[in-house]
C-alpha angles and dihedrals in degrees: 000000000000089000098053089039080057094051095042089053094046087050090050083048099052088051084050091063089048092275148318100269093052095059091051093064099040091052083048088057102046093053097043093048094053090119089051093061095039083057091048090057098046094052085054098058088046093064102040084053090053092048100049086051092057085048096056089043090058092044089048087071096088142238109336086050086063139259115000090214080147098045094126090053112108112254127235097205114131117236094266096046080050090051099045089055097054093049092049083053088048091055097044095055084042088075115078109241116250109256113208127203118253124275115261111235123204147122111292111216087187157295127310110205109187140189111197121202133207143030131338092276099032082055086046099058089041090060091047092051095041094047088049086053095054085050097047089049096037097236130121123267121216117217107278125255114232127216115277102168105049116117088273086062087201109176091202120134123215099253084051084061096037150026094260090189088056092056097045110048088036090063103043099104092059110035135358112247123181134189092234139353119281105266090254097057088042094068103049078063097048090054088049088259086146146091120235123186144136112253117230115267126263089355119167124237091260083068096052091045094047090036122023102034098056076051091059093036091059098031095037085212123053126188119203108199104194123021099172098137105349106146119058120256093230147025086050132146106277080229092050099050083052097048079050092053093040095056090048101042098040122004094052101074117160115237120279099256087049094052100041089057088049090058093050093054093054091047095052085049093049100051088062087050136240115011139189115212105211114208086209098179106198111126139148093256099033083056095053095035088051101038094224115140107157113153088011112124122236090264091062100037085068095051090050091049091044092046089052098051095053097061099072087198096064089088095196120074119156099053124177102221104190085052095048094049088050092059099044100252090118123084119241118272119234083250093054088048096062100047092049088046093053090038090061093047096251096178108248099229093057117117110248115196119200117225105194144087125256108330120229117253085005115203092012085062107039099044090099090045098051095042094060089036103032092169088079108155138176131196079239084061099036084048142070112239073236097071097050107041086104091053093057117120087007104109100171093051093057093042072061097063093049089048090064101037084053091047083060107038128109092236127017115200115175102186085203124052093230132142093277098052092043095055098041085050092050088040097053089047087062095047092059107307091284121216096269117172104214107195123220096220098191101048086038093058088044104057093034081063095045087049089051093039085056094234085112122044119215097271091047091050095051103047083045085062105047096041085064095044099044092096090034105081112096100275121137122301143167109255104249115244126208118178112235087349108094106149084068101042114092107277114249087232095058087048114014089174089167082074102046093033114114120244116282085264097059112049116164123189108229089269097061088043095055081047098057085037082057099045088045104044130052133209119259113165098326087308118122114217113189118217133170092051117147115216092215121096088213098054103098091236137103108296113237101149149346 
């Protein structure tokens, strides 16, 4: 009876497994395929084994491939991997470590958040000033936000314009900047916990300590939303004029891939020989913001007139173009351009790059241009479409570009006294003093019309022209002053003289200036190259960097 209960439950419990015949077959082969397994496990070992060879090789490498916690285990490298390595390390001890100044400490009373507007220069500037201002009130400055909703609508950030390591790690013995606020202070900012506010224009240090600062100490975090022209040009620290010149000159580096096209650029316009860069500001936009239409057609007049009136924050609508012209507020045409240039001599067969954007009315206005000057190029020409497809819709970054290929030239000649021609002016002062045609609009405008109007000949014309631009031409000059009318005094940028200036115990008149320029430069086609300069403030030479 026990024994027939037992078989009818092994029966039920072979059913259970789907049957007993089933079963049979699946116990016969597990016990004829015992070899096959034996071989899948073997080839598993073999490849674990391989892999963790190939593991042990990479991290072989060295250091810069990550930890050598294997660093004992023979190595499988042939002779001429070996080789290679060692010639990669040799190379990589070969380059001087950067050494970086020491870090500032002091006492922080906050934290300056600011959003800069403008163009690339105008946003320039801006940084210069703002970074000047941390330092002045001992707080920590935050990486500044660029303008991202100007007419140019350019979605750069600031470490896609410049080396924002570099910025960062130059300037630390003087002020803190971080990347972002600490998380904590972040998020005082993210629940409204912070003051925003524009500061006044053109106000002195004395404004941001009295005003701004009692601001940081009670809110902890303070924004400042717009920062064009917001330091005084004069009647600054000296420390302060030169902070303002050592950020520009030399913290403010552009990024690596901005800086390597600029130098090809250069390069393809070297090795043609000398070159001018024209700042030739004639743009669509420069045209409707300024209200200058000489030589425009009725058709395009209206669209000028149209396009200003729909940016609210271009103030002045109803321009009178001819009156402004008269007095030097327009910016050259392409036609007037080419009269000045060829006054002046400006050999023909020089290369003229164009550093501008899209120029109003295209071929139509620059035929007279390009037919005195026929070696007109542009980056858009030197380049492959190629090169710069990163650089589309990204204005800033290809006024970058232009920046540095005007920092380089053999002449540099802006027709509009914007931002870009101020700094590059002030820029180019501070590299040796060089050759900048700085164009007298108003008595320009005057004799062209008297030349196409027949009351000059040529000749006329042209000595006319260079007698009012022989002292024009970026040499050195005392910055003009004018008392509570700042917007018509010489910008510090143009002519920052604090950093060219020679140390208290060495004072020269301008005589005696133009004298030492004179003993430490020589003469090469017109183009003054400075030599003899020291780099440190506290030699008692001239200043040219730090």
């Amino acid at each position: 009876m026990c024994k027939v209960e037992k078989e009818r439950r092994g029966v039920m419990g072979i059913k259970g497994l789907g049957g007993g015949e089933k079963l049979k077959n699946s116990l016969l082969q597990t016990t004829s395929f015992p070899r096959s397994r034996i071989k899948l496990w073997m080839i598993r070992a073999t490849t674990s084994v391989l892999l963790w060879t190939c593991v042990v090789q990479l991290t072989a490498l060295g250091d810069m491939w990550g930890p050598r916690v294997l660093k004992g285990w023979p190595s499988c490298f042939s002779q001429e991997s070996a080789v290679a390595s060692s010639v990669l390390q040799d190379r990589m001890n070969s380059v001087p470590a950067r050494v970086l100044p020491p870090k500032r400490v002091y006492k922080n009373n906050g934290y300056l958040m600011v959003s800069c507007n403008g163009g690339l220069n105008q946003m320039r500037a801006a940084i210069c000033d703002m970074v000047a201002i941390a330092r002045y009130l001992n707080v920590t400055l935050v990486v500044p936000e660029l303008d991202k909703t100007s007419f140019w609508a350019d979605p750069s950030e600031f470490q896609d314009i410049f080396d924002v390591d570099h910025f960062i790690t130059s300037l630390r013995d003087e002020v803190r900047i971080l990347k972002e606020l600490p998380p904590r202070v972040k998020r005082r900012v993210e629940l409204g916990m912070v003051y925003t506010m524009p500061p006044v224009s053109w106000s002195d240090m004395s404004y941001y300590r009295n005003q701004i600062l009692p601001l940081i100490q009670k809110y902890k975090i303070v924004h400042l939303n717009r920062t064009d022209a917001r330091l005084a040009n004069n009647g600054q620290p000296l420390e302060i004029q030169r902070l303002r010149c050592r950020v520009n000159f030399s913290a403010l580096r552009f990024t690596s891939q901005i800086e390597e096209l600029g130098r090809r650029v250069i390069n393809l316009l070297r090795a043609n020989g000398p070159f001018l860069v024209l700042h030739l500001r004639y743009e669509m936009d420069m045209l409707a913001f300024s209200g200058c239409t000489q030589g425009c057609n009725a058709e395009e007049v209206e669209e000028l007139t149209r396009m200003r009136y729909a940016y609210p924050w271009w103030k002045e609508k109803i321009i009178n173009s001819d009156l402004k012209r008269k007095d030097g507020l327009c910016p050259l045409t392409p036609e007037e351009t080419a009269l000045t240039l060829s006054a002046l001599e400006i050999d023909p067969n020089i290369q003229i790059y164009i550093a501008a954007g899209e120029i109003y009315g295209a071929e139509r206005r620059m035929a007279s241009l390009a037919k005195a000057f026929p070696k007109l190029v542009r980056k858009e020409i030197l380049l492959e479409s190629s090169d710069l497809r990163f650089f589309q819709n990204h204005s800033s970054q290809m006024a970058a570009l232009d920046y540095l290929v005007s920092l380089e030239s053999d002449i540099f000649v802006p027709t509009y006294d914007g931002n870009m021609a101020k700094v590059v002016e002030g820029h180019r002062r501070f590299l040796g003093f060089k050759k900048t045609i700085l164009l007298d609009r108003r008595l320009l405008v005057d004799l062209i019309d008297q030349y196409n109007s027949g009351e000059l000949n040529w000749d006329e014309f042209s000595s006319a022209v260079k007698e009012v631009h022989a002292e024009r031409m970026g040499n050195p000059t005392k910055r003009l002053m004018i008392q509570d009318r700042p917007k018509e005094e010489d910008y510090f940028y143009a002519n920052p003289e604090e950093c060219l200036q020679l140390s208290d115990d060495e004072q020269l008149s301008d005589g005696r200036l133009s004298s030492l320029l004179r003993k430490f430069s020589t003469e090469r086609g017109g183009i003054v190259i400075m030599k003899g300069f020291d780099m440190k403030m506290k030699d008692p030479k001239i200043i040219v960097g730090y």
